[in-house]
N, C-alpha and C positions, 0 to 999 in steps of 0.2 A: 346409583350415580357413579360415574368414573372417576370423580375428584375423590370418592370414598369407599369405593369397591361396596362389595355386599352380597346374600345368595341369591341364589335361582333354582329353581325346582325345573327340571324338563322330564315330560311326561310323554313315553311313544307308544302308541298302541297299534297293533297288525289290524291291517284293515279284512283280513279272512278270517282269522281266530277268534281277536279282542284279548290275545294277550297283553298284559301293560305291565309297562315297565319304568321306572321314577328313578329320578339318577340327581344328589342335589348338588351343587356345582358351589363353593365356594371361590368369590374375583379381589384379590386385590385391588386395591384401587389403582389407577392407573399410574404411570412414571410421570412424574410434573419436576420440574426444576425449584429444589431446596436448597442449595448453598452456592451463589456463585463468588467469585473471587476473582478480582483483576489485576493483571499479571505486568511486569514493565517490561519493554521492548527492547529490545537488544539494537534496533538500529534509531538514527537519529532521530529529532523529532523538529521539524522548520516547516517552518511558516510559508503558506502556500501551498502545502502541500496537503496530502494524505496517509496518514499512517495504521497500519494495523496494530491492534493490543489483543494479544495473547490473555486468556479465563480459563478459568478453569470452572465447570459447571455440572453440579452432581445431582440427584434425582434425590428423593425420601429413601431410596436404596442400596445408593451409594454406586448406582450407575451412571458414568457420563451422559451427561446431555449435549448434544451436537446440532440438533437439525433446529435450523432457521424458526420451521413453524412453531417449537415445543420453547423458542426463546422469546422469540420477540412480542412485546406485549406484555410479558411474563415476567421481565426485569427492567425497572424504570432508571432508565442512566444518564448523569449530567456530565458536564464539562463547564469549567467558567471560561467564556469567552469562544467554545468550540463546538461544532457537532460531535456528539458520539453518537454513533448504533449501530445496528445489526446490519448487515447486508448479505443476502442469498446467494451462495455459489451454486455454481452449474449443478452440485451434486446432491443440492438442498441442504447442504449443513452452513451455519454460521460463523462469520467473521465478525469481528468487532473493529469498529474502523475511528479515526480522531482526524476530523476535517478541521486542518488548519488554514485552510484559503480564505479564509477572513482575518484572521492574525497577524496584528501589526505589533514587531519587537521591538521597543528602544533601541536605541545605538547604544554597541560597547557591552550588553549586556541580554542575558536568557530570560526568557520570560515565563513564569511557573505555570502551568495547566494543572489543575486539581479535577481529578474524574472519582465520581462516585456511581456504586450500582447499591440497588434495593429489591429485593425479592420483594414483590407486590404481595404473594402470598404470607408469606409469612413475616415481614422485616429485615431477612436477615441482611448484613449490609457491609460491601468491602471501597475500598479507596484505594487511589494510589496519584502517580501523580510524573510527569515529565516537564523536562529545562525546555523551551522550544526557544531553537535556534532561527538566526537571522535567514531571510529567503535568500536560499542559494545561487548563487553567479559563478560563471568560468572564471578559473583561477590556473587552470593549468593544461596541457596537452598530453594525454598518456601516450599517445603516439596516432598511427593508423589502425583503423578499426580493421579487424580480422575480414570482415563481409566485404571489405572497398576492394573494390579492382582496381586502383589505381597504379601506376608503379614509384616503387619508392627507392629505384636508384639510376640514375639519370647522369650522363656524363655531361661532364663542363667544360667551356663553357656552352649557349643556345641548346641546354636538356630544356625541355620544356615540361609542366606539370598543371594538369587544374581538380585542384580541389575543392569542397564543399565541407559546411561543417558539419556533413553527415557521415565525411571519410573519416573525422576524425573522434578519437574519445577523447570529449572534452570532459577536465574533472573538477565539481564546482569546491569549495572551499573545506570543506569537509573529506575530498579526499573521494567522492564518488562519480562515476560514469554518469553525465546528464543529459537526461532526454533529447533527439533531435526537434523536440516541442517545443523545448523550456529553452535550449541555446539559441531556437530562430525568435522567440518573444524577446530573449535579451538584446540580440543582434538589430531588431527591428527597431532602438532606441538609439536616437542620434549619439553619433561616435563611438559607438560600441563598435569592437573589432578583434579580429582574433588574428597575431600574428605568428605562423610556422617560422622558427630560424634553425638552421643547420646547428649542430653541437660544436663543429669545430668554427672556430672563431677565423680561423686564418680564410676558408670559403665562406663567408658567413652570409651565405643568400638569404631573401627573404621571401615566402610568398603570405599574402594577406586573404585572408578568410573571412567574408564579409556578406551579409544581405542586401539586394540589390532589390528592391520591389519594384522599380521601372522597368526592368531590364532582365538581370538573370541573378539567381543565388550563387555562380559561378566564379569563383576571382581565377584568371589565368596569371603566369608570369612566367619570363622565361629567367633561366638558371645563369648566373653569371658569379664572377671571382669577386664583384664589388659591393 
């Protein structure tokens, strides 16, 4: 049995002579996942979204366990209030993921997730646990995204510019680059709007970055002193 290794006798004989030869083969038993351990994530954790949690996952040999098929099944893992589990990369090894798109936070305050895993074979059993932050919104402009063609210096007055809020990186409250997914969902909510202004105050143009679902995702404006 591979869960328990065990011998084998292999027996060869020449089929001209009838020499024989017996060879006895002692097998380990196979590598199966004995101790996992769940690890905390270095980047945030909000609501709506998806996050990966870092394990660490050894065999009866103290060799890592990586791939997809040799985990899942093999470790039963919860979350209150969230999905956890396994998901297959291109290269058949395992991620551990923490679906928060059903996660609704109070106002004003982080909402705890406690995650546990259990080695089905044997019990053994680790925790751990993240704050999940409120669902992230644009909060700010890092500037023009590197990929835009757009140009960003224009003489005044009648420079003309149209941008989208795909030219730009918008950064939600936390301080990260947000999806052009996640900024057109928020955009797509009456009055939502995202307004470009000049740094210096004395030109203090403005252009408006806005979704237009009749029409076009496009806001033009032309560049003036006022």
């Amino acid at each position: 049995m591979a869960s328990k290794g065990g011998n084998a006798t292999i027996q060869i004989i020449s089929s001209s002579t009838g020499t024989k030869s017996t060879y006895d083969i002692v097998a380990d038993a196979a590598g199966a996942v004995d101790k996992f351990t769940l690890g905390n994530p270095t980047e945030y954790a909000v609501a709506g979204e998806k996050l990966e949690i870092p394990f660490t996952a050894l065999d009866q040999y103290g060799n890592a366990v990586t791939a997809y098929d040799a985990l899942a099944g093999k470790v039963n893992l919860q979350a209150n209030g969230a999905g956890l589990s396994f998901v297959k990369k291109t290269d058949g090894t395992a991620k551990l993921v923490l679906d928060l798109t059903g996660v609704t936070v109070p106002a004003n305050s982080d909402l705890p997730v406690y995650m546990t895993s259990v080695v089905a074979a044997n019990g053994n059993y680790s925790s751990a646990s993240v704050n999940v932050k409120n669902t992230a919104v644009p909060k700010s402009i890092g500037g023009i995204k590197a990929s835009s063609k757009k140009a960003t210096t224009l003489a005044l007055p009648g420079g003309n510019v149209e941008l989208t809020y795909k030219d730009l990186d918008v950064l939600d409250q936390y301080g990260r680059v947000m999806s052009n997914d996640n900024v057109e969902k928020w955009l797509q909510v009456s009055g939502n709007k995202i307004v470009v202004k000049q740094a210096d105050a004395t030109t203090a143009s403005a252009v408006k970055v806005y979704q237009n679902a009749a029409t076009t995702d496009i806001a033009s404006a032309d560049l003036t002193d006022t």
